[in-house]
N, C-alpha and C positions, 0 to 999 in steps of 0.2 A: 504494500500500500504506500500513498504517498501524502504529502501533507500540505497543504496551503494554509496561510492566515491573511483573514479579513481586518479591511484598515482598522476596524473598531480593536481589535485584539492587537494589532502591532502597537497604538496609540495606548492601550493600557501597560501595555510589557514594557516599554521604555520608561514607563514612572516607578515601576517596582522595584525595588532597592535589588542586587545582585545575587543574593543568598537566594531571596525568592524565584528570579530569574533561571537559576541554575537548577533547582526544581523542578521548574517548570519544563527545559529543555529535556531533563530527564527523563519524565512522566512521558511527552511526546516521544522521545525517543522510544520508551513502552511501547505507546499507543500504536504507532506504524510496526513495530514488528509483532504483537499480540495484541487485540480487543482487551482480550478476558485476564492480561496479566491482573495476578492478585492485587500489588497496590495502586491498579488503577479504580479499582473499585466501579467501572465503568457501569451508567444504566442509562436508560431511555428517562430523560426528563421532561422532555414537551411531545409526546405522541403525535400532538396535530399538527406540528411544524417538523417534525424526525428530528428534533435537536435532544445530545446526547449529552450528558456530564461524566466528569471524571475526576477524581480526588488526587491534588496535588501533593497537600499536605494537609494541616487539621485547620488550614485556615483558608485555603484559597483552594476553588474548582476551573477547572475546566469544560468549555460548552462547546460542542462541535456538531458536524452533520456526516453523514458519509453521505460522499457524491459519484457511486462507480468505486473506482480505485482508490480515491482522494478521501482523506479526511482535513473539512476544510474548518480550522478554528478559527469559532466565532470570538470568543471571548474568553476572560479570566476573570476572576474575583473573587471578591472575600464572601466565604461561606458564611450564611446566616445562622447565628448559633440559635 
């Protein structure tokens, strides 16, 4: 699989401090060679739109779509506790 990100998602990854950053590239990294690795904790979060989440860490998610091949990230953010 392959990965794109949407302007909304590059414009949020440039204000997150480094540590979170490097997280983040990791999980992706996950994500394009297994769905189901364990800490991505991946699920279907919006059914009507096919947008997916995926756990960074315990404080920020990942929101993507599969398109075909592609997994195209939408967004990052702070998980609602």
């Amino acid at each position: 699989m392959k990965h794109a990100f949407s302007a909304k998602f590059i414009r949020q990854y440039k204000a997150l401090p480094p540590s979170v950053k490097a997280k983040i590239d990791k999980q992706i990294a996950f994500l394009v060679a297994n769905l189901h690795h364990p800490s991505l904790r991946a699920k279907k979060y919006d059914e009507a739109n096919d947008v997916w989440q995926a756990r960074v860490d315990a404080s920020y998610r990942l929101y993507f779509r599969i398109e075909g091949d592609t997994y195209q990230i939408l967004s990052v953010a702070p998980h609602p506790k």
